[in-house]
TORMARRO-219779 format. One record per atom (N, C-alpha, C, CB): residue in one letter; z negated, x, y negated. Coordinates in steps of 0.2 Angstrom, whole numbers, padded with zeros to 4 digits, always signed. Glycine has a CB too. Example, Ala and Ser with C-alpha at 12.3 -4.5 7.8 and 13.67 -1.06 7.14 Angstrom:
BEGIN
a-0039+0066+0028/a-0039+0062+0022/a-0039+0066+0016/a-0045+0057+0022/s-0035+0064+0011/s-0036+0068+0005/s-0039+0064+0000/s-0029+0070+0003/
***
This chain:
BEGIN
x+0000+0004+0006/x+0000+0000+0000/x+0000+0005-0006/x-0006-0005+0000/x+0003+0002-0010/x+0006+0008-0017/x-0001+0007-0021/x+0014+0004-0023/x-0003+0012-0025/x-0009+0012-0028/x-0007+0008-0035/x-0013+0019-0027/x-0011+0006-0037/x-0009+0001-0044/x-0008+0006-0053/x-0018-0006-0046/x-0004+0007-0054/x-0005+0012-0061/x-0011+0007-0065/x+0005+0013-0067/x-0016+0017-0067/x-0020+0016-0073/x-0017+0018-0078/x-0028+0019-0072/x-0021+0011-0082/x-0018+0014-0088/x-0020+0019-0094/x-0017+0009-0091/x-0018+0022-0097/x-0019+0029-0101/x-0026+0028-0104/x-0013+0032-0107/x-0030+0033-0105/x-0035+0034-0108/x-0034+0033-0115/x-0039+0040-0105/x-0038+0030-0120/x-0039+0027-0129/x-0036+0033-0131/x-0047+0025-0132/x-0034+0035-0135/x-0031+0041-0138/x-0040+0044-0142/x-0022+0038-0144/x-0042+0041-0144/x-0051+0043-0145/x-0053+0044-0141/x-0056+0039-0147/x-0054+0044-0137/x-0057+0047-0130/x-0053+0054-0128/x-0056+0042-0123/x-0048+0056-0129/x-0044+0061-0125/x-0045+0067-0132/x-0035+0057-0123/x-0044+0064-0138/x-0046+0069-0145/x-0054+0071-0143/x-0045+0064-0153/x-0060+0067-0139/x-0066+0067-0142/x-0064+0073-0134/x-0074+0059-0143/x-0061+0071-0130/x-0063+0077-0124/x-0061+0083-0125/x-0060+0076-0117/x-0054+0083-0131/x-0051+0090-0133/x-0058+0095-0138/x-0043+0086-0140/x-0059+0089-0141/x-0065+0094-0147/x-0071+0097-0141/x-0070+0088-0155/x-0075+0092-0136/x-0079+0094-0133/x-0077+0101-0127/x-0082+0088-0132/x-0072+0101-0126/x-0071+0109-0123/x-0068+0113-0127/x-0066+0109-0117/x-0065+0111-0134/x-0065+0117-0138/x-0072+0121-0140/x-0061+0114-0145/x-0077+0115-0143/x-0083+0119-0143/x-0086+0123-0138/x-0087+0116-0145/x-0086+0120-0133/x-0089+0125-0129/x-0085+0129-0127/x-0094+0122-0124/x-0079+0130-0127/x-0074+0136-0124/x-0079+0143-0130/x-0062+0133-0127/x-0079+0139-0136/x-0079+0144-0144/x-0087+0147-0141/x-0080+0138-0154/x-0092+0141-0140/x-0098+0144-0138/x-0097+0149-0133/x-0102+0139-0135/x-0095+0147-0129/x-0093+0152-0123/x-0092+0160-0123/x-0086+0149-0120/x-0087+0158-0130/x-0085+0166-0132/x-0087+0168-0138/x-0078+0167-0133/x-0094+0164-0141/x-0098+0167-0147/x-0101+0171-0143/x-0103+0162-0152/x-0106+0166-0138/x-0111+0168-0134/x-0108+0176-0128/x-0114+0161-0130/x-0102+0177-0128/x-0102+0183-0124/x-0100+0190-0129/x-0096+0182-0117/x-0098+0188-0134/x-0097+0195-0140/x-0105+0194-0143/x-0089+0193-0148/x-0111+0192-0142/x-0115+0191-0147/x-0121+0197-0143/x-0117+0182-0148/x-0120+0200-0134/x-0123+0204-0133/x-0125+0211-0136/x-0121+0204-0130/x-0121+0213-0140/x-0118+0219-0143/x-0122+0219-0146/x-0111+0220-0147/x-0121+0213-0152/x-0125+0214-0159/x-0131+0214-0157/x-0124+0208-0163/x-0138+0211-0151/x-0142+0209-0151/x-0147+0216-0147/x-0141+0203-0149/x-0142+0222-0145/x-0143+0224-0140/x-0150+0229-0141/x-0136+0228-0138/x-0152+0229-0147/x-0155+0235-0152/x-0160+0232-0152/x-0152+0238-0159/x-0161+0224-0152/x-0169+0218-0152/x-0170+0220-0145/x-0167+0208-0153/x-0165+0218-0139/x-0167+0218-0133/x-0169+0225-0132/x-0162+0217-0128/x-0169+0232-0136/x-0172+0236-0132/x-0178+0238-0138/x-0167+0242-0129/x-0180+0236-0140/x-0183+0237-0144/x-0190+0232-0143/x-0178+0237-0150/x-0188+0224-0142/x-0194+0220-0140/x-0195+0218-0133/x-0192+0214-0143/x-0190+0220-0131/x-0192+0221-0122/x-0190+0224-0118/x-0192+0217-0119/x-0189+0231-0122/x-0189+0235-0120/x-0185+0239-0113/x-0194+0234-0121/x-0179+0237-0116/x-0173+0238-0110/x-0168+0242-0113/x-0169+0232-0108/x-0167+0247-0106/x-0164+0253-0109/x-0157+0252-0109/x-0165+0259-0106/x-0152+0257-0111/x-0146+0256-0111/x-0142+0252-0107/x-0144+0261-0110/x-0144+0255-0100/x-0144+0253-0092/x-0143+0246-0090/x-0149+0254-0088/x-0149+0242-0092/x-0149+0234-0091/x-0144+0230-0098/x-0160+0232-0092/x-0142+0234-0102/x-0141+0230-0108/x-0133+0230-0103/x-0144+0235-0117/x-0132+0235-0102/x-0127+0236-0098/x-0124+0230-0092/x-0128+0241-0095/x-0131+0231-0088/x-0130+0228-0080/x-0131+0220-0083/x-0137+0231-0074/x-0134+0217-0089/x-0133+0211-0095/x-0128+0210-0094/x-0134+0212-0104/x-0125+0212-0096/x-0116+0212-0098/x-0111+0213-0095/x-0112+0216-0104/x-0111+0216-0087/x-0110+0216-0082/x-0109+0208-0079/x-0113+0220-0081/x-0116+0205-0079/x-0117+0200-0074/x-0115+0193-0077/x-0125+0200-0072/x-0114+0196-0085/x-0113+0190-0089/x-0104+0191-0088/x-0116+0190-0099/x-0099+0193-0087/x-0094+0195-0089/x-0092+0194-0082/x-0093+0201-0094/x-0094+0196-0076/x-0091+0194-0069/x-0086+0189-0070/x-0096+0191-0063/x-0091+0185-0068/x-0091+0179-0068/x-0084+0175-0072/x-0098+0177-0071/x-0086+0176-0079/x-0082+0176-0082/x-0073+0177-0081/x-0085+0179-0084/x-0075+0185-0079/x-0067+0187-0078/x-0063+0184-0073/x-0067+0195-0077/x-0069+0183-0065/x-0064+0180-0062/x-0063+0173-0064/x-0066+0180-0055/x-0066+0170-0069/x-0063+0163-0067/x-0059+0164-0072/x-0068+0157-0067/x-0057+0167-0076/x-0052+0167-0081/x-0044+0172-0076/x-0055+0172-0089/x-0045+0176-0071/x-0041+0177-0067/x-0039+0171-0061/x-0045+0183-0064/x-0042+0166-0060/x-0040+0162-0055/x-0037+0155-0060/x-0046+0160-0049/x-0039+0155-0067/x-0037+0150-0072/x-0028+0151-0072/x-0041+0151-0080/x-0027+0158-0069/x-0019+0156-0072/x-0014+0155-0066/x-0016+0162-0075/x-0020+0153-0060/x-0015+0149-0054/x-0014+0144-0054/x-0017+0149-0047/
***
């Protein structure tokens, strides 16, 4: 049995989904350039050395890179 066409989502709804993954795409990519800047608090208030500020940005950026590696399949 043929399935029934739905019809298109409100053209407002599809604009409010566009803005809500723009912001958090932007968040996404404040919050991963914003290690750098902070990196002299983190070692300074709690006391983390180069290494961890490192192995930080490592574990933040995996993740990351593969899924922007399989986004273009």
């Amino acid at each position: 049995m043929p399935e029934a066409a739905r019809p298109a989502p409100p053209r407002f709804f599809r604009w409010m989904v566009l803005i809500f993954v723009s912001l958090t795409m932007f968040g996404n990519y404040y919050v991963y350039d914003c290690i750098a800047p902070i990196a002299d608090l983190l070692a300074k208030q709690l006391g983390f050395s180069d290494s961890n500020i490192g192995l930080l940005q490592a574990i933040y950026s995996i993740p990351n890179t593969a899924s922007r590696m399989f986004s273009w399949c």
